[in-house]
N, C-alpha and C positions, 0 to 999 in steps of 0.2 A: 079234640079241640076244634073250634069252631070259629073262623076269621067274619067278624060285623060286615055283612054288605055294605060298600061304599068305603072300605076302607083301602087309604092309598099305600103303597107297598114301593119299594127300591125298586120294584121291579116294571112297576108302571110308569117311575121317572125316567130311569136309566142313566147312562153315562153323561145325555145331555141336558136330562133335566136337573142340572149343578152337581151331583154327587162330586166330591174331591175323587181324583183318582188315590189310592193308596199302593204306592212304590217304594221301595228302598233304594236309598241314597246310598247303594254301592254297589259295585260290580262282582260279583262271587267267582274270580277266577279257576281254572282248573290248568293250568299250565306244567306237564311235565319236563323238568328242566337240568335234572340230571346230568351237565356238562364234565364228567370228572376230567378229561384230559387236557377240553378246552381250559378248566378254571385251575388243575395242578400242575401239567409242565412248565417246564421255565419257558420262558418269553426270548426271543429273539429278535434282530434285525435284520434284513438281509438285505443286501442290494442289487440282484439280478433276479430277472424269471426262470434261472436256473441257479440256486445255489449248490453247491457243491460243500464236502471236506473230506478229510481222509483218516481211513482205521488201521490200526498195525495191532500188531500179536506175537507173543516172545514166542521162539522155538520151545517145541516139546521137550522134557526133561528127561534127559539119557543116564545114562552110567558115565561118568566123567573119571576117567582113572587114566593117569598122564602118567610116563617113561621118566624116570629120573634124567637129567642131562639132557630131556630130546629137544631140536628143534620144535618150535613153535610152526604150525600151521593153520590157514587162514582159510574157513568157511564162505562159501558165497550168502554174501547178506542178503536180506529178504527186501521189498520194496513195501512202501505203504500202500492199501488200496484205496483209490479216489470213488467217492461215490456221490450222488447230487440226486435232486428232487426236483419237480416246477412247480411254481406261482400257484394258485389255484384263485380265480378270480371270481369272490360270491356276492352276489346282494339281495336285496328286499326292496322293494317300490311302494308308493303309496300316493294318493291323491284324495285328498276331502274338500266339497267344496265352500266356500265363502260363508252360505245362509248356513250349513251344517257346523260348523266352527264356530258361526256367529252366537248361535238359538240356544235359550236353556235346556241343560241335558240330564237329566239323571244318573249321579254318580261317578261324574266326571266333569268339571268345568271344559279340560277343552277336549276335542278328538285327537287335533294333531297330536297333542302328549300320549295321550293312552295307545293310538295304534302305533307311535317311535315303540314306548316301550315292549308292544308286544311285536312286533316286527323284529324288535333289537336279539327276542329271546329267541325268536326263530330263528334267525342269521345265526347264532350260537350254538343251535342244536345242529344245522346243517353243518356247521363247519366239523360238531364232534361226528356224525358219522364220517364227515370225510375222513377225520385223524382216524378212526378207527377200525373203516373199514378195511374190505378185498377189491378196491379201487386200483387200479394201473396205473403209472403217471404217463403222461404226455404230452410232447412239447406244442400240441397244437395247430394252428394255422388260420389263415385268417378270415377262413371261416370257423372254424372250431376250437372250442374253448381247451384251453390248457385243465391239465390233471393233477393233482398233486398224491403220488401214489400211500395206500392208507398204511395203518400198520399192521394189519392185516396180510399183506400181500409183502412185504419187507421180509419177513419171518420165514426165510426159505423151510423144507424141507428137509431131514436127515441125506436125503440122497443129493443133494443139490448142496451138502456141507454147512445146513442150518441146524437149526432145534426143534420144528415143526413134528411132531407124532399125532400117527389115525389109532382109534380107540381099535381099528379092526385094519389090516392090511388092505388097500387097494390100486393094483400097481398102476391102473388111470391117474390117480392122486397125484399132487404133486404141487409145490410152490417154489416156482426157481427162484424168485427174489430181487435182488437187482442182478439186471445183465443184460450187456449193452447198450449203457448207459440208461435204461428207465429201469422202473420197476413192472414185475408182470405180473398179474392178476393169479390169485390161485385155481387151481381145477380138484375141488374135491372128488372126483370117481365117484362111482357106482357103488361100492362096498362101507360101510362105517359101523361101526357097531357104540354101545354106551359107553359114554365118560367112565372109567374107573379110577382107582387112588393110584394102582401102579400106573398107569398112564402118565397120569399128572405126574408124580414124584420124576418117572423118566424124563419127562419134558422141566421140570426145575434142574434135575441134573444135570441135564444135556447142559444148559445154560451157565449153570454155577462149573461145570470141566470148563467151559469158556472164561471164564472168569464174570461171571455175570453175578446177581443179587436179587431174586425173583422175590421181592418185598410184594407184590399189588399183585392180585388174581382177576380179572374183568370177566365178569359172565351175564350172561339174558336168564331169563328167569328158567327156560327150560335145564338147563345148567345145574345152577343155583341148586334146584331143588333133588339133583341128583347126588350135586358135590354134600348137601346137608345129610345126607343119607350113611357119610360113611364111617366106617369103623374106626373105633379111636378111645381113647381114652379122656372125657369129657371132664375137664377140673371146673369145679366149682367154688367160692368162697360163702364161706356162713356168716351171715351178720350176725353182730352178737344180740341186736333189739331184731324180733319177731316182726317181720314183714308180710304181708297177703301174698300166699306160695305164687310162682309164674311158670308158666307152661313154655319150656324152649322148644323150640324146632327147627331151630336155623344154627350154621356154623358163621362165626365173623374168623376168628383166627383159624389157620391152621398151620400145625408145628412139621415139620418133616426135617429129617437128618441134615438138612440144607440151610434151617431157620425157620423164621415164624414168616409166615403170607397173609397180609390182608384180603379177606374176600370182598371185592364191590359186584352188585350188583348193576349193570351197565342196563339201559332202555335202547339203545341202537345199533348193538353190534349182533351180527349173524345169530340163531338162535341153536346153532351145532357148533360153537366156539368158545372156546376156554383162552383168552392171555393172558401170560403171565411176564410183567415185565419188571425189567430194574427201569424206574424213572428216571437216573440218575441220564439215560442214554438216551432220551428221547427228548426234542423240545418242538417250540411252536416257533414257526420263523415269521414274521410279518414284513414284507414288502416296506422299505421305507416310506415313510409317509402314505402309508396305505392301508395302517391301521381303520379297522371298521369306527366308521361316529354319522352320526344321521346330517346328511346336509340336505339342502333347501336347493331346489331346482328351480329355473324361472318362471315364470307365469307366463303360461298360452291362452291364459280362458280365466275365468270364475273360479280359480281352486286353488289350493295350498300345496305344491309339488313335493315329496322328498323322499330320498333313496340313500339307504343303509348299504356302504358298498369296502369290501375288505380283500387285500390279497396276500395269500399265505401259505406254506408250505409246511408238511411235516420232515421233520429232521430227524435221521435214526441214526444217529450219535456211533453208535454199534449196535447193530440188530441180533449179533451173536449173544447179547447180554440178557435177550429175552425169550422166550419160547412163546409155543402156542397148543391146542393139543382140539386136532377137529373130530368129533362124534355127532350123536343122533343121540335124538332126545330119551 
């Protein structure tokens, strides 16, 4: 094909000899937002940068076989154990100025809206690592920001009197939990080996001889793809009208002598970490009046000021009611 000399082409106007621009009138987000602790635990209030409350646990079940006629005698009673968390103080900032807010925009009338809302989804995603993580808590100073220990790090150790199990022994390993009034961070060691089913089962049991209900399994994908892998007896339902076959390769439930466990796949917890918790035990505390909402800060200059700011603690209700099980991918 052969273009007539002289003839004028898009390409000899350009952008500024009139062509309309052609844009889409909307913003195609990709926002991962996966919040499950931040958006399922219960909601709390609390009124100090250190909340505190307290766990108790019935004596172990003996042989109870008593002397006809015998005096009564009286055991030394157990105390309740007090435990607490602190504040954790997060936000998001932002500033846009005047002509930018003012000017037609593609896909958005205004900016202030659109960067609250995506600021708002980041403050959320930060807060779920914090709930989720092998974070410490601590009380701080005033230069340094307070901690609010994760649940991760809450989950002691089998030797430290938690439900914590390593897919491979490593005597570095360890998660004391709380003690001495914070929480401490875990030290995975040097040795791990893979996720397995007995692992796991050990670590719901441990939890369920506590009296616990490991309903929820949280795993990163390396996990995930190992716990899909295991041996089981897969039930299926037949529909009775003929549907286009589907290829499974993933597990949602799984049944163990304990009960049924939902599997979630979690985006920000460690990628060698299986938990398994009862939710019933765990909640989100918010600082009175310190629930996060976007406020408007004053004007220095040409710009629209405002900052997303939240203060909040994890509350482990009883941590004895959860477990954890740490491996390698």
């Amino acid at each position: 094909m052969t273009v007539i000399s002289g003839t004028q082409q898009t390409y000899d106007i350009g952008s500024g000899g009139g062509i309309a621009e052609d844009v889409e009138d909307v913003i195609h987000d990709l926002f991962p937002m996966d919040t499950y602790l931040y958006t399922n635990l219960e909601s709390e209030t609390v009124t100090g940068t250190f909340h505190e409350w307290q766990t108790d646990a019935l004596a172990g079940a003996t042989a109870n076989r008593q002397v006809e006629g015998d005096d009564a005698s009286y055991a030394t009673l157990g105390s309740t154990i007090r435990m607490g968390n602190y504040t954790q103080i997060s936000r998001k900032t932002f500033l846009i100025s005047g002509t930018l807010e003012a000017v037609k925009k593609y896909g958005r009338k205004s900016e202030i809206a659109r960067i609250g809302m995506k600021k708002m989804r980041e403050f959320k995603r930060d807060v779920e690592l914090a709930l989720v993580g092998a974070q410490a808590s601590s009380a701080g100073g005033a230069a340094t920001a307070r901690s609010s220990g994760g649940m991760e790090s809450w989950i002691a150790s089998t030797d430290h009197g938690g439900n914590a199990v390593r897919a491979t022994t490593s005597s570095s390993a360890s998660t004391v939990g709380f003690s001495g009034g914070v929480v401490v961070a875990p030290t995975d060691g040097t040795t791990t080996g893979a996720l397995t089913q007995g692992k796991l089962v050990e670590g719901i049991g441990l939890a369920w001889a506590q009296g616990g209900d490991v309903s929820t399994l949280l795993m990163g994908t390396a996990q995930k793809a190992v716990f899909d892998t295991f041996a089981g007896i897969a039930q299926q339902t037949n529909e009775l009208n003929a549907k286009p076959a589907t290829i499974v390769n993933t597990v949602d439930l799984f049944k163990s002598d304990y009960g049924t466990h939902k599997a979630v796949l979690h985006r920000y917890m460690r990628a060698n970490l299986v938990l398994g918790i009862d939710p019933e035990y765990w909640a989100l505390g918010w600082l009175q009046g310190r629930r996060p909402q976007i406020k408007e800060l004053a004007e220095t200059g040409d710009g629209e000021k405002r900052m997303i700011l939240g203060e909040y603690t994890l509350i482990a209700r009883n941590p004895l009611a959860s477990m954890k099980v740490v491996a390698c991918a």
